[in-house]
FITIDREN-740815 format. One record per atom (N, C-alpha, C): residue number from 1; residue in three letters; atom name; x, y negated, z negated. Coordinates in nm, 3 decimals. Layout:
residues N
<paba NUM ala CA <X Y Z>>;
...
//
This chain:
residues 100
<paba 1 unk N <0.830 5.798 -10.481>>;
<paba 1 unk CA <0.955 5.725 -10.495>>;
<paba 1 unk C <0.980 5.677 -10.637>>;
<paba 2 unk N <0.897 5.728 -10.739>>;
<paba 2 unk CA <0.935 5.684 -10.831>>;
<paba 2 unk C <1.011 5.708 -10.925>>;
<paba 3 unk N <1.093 5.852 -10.885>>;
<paba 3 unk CA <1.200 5.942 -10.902>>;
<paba 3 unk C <1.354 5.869 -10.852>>;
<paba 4 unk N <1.311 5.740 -10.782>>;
<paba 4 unk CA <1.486 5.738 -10.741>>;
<paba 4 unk C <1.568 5.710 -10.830>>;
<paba 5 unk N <1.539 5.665 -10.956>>;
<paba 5 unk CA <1.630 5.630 -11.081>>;
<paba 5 unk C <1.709 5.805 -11.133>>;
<paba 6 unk N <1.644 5.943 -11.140>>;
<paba 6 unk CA <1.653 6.003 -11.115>>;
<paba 6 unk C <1.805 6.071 -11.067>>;
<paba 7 unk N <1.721 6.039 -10.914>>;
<paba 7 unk CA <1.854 6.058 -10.797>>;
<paba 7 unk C <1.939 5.965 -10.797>>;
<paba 8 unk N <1.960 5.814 -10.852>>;
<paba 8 unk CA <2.050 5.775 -10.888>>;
<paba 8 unk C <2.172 5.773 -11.003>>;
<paba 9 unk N <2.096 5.866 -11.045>>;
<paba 9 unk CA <2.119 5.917 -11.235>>;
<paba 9 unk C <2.227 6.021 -11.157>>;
<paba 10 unk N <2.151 6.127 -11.129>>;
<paba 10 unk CA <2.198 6.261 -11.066>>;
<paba 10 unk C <2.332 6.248 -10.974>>;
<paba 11 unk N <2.336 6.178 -10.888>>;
<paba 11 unk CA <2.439 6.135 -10.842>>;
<paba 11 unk C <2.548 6.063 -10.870>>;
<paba 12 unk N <2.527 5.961 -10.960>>;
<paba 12 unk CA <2.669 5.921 -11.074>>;
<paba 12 unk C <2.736 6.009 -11.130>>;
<paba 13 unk N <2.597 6.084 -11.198>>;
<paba 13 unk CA <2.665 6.201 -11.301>>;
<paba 13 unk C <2.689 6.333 -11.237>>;
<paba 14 unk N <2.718 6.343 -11.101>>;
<paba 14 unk CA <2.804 6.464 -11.032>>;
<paba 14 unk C <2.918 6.424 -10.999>>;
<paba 15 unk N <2.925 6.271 -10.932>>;
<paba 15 unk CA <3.043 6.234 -10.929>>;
<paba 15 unk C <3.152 6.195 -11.068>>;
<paba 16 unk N <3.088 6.159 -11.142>>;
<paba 16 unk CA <3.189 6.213 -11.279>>;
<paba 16 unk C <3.220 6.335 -11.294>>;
<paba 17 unk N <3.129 6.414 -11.284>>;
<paba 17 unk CA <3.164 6.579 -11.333>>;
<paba 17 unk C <3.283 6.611 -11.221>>;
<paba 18 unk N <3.260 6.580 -11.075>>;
<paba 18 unk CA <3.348 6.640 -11.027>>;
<paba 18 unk C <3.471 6.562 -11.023>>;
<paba 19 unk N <3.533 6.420 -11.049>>;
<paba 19 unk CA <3.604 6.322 -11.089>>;
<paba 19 unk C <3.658 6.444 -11.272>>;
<paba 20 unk N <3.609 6.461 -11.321>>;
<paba 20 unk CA <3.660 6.497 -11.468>>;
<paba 20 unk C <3.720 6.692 -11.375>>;
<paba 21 unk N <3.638 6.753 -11.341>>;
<paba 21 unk CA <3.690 6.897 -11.267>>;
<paba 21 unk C <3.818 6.883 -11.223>>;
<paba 22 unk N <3.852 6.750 -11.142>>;
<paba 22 unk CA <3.976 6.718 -11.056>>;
<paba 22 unk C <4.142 6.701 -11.145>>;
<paba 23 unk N <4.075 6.650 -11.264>>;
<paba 23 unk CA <4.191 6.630 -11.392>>;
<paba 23 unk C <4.207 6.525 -11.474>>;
<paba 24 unk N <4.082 6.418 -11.449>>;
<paba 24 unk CA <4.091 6.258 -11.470>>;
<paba 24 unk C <3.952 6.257 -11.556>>;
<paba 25 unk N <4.045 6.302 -11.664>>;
<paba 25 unk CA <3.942 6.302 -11.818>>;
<paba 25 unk C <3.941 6.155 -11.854>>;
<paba 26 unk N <3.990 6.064 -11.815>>;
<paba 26 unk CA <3.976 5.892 -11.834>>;
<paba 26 unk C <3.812 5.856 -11.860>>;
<paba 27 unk N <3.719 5.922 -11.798>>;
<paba 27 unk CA <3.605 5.891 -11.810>>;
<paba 27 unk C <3.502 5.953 -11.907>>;
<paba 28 unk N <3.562 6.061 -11.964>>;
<paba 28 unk CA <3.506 6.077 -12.119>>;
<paba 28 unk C <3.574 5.965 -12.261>>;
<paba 29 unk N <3.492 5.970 -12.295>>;
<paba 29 unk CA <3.503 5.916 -12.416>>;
<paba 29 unk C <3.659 5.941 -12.524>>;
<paba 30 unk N <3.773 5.845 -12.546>>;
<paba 30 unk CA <3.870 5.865 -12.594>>;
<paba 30 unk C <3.870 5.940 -12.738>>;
<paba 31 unk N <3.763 5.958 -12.809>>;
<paba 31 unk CA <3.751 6.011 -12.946>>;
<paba 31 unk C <3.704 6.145 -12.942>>;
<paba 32 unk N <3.634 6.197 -12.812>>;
<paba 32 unk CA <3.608 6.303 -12.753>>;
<paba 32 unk C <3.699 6.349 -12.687>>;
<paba 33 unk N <3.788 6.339 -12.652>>;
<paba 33 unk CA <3.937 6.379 -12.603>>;
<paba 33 unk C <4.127 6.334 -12.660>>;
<paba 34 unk N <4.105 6.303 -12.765>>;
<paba 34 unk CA <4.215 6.234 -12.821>>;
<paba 34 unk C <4.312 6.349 -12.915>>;
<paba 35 unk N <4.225 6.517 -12.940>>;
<paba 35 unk CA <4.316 6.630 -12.946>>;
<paba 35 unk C <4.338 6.698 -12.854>>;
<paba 36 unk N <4.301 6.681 -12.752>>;
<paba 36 unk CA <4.330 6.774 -12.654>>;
<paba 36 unk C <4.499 6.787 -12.600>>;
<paba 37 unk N <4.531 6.888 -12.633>>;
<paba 37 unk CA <4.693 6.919 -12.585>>;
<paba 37 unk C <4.711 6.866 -12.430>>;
<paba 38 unk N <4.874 6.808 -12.407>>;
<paba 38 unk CA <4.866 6.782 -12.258>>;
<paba 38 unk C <4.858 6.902 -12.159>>;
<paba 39 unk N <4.900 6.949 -12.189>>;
<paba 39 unk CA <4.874 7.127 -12.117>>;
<paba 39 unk C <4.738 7.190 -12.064>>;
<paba 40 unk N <4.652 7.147 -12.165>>;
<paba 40 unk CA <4.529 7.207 -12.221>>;
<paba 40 unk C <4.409 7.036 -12.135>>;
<paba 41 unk N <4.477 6.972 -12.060>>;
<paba 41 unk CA <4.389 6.884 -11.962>>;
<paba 41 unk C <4.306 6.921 -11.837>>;
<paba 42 unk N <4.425 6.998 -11.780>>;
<paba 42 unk CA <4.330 7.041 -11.650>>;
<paba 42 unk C <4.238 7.150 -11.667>>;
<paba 43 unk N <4.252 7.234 -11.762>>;
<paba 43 unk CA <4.093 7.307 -11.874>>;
<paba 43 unk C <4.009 7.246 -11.900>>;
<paba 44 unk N <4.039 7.142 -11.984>>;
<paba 44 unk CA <3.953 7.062 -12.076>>;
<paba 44 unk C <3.900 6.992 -11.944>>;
<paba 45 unk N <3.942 6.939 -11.839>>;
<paba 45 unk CA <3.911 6.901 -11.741>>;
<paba 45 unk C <3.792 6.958 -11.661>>;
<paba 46 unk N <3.825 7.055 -11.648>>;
<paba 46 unk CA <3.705 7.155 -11.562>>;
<paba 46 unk C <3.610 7.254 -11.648>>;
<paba 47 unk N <3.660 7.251 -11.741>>;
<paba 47 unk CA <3.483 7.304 -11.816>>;
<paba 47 unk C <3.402 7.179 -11.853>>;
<paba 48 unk N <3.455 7.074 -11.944>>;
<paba 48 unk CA <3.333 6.934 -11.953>>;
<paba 48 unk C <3.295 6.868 -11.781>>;
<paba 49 unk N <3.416 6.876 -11.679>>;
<paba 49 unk CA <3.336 6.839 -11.609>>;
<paba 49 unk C <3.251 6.918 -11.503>>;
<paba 50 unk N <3.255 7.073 -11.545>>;
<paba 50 unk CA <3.137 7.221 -11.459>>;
<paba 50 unk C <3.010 7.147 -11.531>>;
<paba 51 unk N <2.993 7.112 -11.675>>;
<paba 51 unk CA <2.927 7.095 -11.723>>;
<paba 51 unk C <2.807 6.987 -11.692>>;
<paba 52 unk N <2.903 6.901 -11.654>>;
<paba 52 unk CA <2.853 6.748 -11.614>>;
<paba 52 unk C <2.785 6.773 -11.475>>;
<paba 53 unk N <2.860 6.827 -11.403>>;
<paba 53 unk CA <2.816 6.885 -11.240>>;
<paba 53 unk C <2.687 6.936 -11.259>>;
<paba 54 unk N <2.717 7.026 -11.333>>;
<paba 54 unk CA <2.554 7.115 -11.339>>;
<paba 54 unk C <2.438 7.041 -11.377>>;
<paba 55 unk N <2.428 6.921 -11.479>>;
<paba 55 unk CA <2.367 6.868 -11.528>>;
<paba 55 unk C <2.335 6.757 -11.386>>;
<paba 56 unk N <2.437 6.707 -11.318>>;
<paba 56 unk CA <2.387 6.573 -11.231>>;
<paba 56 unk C <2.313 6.676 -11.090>>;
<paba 57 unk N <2.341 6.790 -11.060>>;
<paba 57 unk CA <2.323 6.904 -10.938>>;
<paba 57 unk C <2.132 6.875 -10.998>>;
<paba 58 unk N <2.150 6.938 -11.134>>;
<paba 58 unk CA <1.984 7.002 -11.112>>;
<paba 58 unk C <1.904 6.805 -11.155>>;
<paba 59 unk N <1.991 6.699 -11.130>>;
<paba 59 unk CA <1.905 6.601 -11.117>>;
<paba 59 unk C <1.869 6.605 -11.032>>;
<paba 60 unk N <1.966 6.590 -10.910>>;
<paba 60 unk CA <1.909 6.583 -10.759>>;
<paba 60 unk C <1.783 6.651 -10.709>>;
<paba 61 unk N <1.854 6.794 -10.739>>;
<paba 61 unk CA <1.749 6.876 -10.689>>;
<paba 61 unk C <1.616 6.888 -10.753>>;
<paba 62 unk N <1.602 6.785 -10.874>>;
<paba 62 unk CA <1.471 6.801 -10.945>>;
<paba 62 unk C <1.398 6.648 -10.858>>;
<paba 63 unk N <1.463 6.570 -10.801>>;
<paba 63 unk CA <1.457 6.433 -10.708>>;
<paba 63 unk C <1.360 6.501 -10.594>>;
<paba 64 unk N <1.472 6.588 -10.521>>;
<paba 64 unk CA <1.406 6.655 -10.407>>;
<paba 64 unk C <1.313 6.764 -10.415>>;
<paba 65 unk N <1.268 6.869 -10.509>>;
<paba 65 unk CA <1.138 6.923 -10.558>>;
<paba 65 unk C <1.085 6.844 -10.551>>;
<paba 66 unk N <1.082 6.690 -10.634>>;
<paba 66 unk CA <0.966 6.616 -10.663>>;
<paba 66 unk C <0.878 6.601 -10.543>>;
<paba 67 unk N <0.909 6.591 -10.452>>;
<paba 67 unk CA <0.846 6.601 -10.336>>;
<paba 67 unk C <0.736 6.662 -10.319>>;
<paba 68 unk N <0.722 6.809 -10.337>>;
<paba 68 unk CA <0.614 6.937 -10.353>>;
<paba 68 unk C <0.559 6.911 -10.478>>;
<paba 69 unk N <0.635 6.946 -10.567>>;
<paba 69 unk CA <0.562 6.992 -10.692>>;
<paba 69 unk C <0.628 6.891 -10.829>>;
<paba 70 unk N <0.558 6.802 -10.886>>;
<paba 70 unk CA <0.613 6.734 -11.024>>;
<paba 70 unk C <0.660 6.844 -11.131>>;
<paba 71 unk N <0.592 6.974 -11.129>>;
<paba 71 unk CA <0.543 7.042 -11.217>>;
<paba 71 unk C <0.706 7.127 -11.240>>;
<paba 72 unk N <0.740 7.157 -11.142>>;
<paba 72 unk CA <0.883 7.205 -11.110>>;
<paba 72 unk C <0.995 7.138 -11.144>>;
<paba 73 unk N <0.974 7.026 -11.150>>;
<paba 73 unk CA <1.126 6.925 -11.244>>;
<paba 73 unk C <1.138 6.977 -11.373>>;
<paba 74 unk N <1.037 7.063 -11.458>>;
<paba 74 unk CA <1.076 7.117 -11.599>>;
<paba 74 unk C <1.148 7.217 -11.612>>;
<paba 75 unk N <1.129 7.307 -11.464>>;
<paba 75 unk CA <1.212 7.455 -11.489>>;
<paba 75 unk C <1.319 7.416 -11.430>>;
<paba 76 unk N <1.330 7.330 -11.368>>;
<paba 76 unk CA <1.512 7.282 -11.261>>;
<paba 76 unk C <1.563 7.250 -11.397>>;
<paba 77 unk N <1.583 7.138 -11.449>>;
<paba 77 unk CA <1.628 7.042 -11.493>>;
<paba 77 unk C <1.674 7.087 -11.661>>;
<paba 78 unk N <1.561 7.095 -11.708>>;
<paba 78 unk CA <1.558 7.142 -11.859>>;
<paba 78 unk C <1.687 7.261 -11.869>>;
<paba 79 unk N <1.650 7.379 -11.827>>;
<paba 79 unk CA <1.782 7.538 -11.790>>;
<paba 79 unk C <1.902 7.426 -11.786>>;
<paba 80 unk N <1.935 7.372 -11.655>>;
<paba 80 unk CA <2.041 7.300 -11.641>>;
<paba 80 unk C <2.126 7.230 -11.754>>;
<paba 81 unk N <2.038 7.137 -11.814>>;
<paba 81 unk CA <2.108 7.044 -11.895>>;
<paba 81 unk C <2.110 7.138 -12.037>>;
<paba 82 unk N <2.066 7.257 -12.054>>;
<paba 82 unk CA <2.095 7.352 -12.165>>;
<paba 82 unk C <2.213 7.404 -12.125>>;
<paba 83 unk N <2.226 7.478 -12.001>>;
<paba 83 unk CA <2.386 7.505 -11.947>>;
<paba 83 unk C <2.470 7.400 -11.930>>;
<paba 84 unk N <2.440 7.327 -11.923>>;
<paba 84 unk CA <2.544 7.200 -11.904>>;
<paba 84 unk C <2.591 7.183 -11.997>>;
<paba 85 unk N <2.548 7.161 -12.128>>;
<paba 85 unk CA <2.588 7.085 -12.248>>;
<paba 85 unk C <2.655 7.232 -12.264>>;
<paba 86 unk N <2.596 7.355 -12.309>>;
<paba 86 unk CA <2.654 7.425 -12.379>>;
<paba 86 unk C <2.790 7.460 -12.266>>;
<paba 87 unk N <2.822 7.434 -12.159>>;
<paba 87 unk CA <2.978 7.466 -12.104>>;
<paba 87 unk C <3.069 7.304 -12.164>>;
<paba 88 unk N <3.017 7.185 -12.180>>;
<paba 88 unk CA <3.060 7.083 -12.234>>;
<paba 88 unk C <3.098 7.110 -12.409>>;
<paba 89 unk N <3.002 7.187 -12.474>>;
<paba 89 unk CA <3.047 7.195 -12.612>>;
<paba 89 unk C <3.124 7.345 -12.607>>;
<paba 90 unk N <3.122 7.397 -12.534>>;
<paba 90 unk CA <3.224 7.456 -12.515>>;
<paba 90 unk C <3.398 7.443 -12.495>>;
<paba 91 unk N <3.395 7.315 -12.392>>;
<paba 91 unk CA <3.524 7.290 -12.376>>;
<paba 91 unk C <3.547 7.145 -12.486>>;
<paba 92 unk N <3.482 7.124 -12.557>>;
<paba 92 unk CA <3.487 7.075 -12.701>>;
<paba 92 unk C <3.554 7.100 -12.801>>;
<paba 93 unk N <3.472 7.235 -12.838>>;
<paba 93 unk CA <3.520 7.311 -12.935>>;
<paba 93 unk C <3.665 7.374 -12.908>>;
<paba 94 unk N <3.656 7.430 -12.790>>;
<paba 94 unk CA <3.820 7.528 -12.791>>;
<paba 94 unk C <3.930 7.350 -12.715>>;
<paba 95 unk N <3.916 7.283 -12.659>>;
<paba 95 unk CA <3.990 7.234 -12.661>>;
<paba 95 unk C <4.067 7.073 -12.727>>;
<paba 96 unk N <3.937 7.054 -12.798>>;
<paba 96 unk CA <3.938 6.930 -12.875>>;
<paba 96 unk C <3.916 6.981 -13.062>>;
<paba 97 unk N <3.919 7.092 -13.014>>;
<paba 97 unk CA <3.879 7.195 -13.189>>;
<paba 97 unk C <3.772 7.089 -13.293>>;
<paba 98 unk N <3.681 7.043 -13.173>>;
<paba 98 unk CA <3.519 6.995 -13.250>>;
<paba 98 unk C <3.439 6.888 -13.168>>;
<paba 99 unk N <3.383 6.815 -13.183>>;
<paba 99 unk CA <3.276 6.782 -13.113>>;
<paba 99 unk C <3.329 6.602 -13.112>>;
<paba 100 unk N <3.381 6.577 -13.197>>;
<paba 100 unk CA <3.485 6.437 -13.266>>;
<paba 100 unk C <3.598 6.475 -13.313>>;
//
């Protein structure tokens, strides 16, 4: 049980990701979204928040591995939050044209 910070982590941060997927970029950061065209929201919307999803998904499921194997939270988790970020600096770059 000493993973539930974890699964509490994991679960905030899916419900943002899928809260930002839906169109309600309010919860990123205003200097991180302050070029983004109005057009160019419900994009910018669903790639930072696929991103975020993926990242809070392989918390959980690195919560519930923990169970069997500790050893297995490195290959869940680590992949994840490399795909995560890079679909987040993705919808960065093309729709905020940079990172600030």
């Amino acid at each position: 049980m000493e993973n539930i910070i974890m699964l509490i982590l994991g679960v905030f941060v899916s419900v943002v990701g899928i809260v930002n997927i839906k169109g309600n970029i309010s919860t990123i950061h205003s200097y991180n979204r302050r070029k983004v065209k109005e057009e160019d929201i419900p994009k910018y919307g669903k790639t930072v928040g696929t991103g975020t999803l993926i990242i809070g998904i392989s918390l959980v499921l690195g919560f519930i591995v923990s169970f069997w194997s500790e050893i297995i939270i490195d290959y869940i988790i680590l992949p994840a939050v490399i795909v995560g970020l890079g679909f987040i600096l993705y919808g960065q770059f093309k729709y905020n044209k940079g990172i600030f």
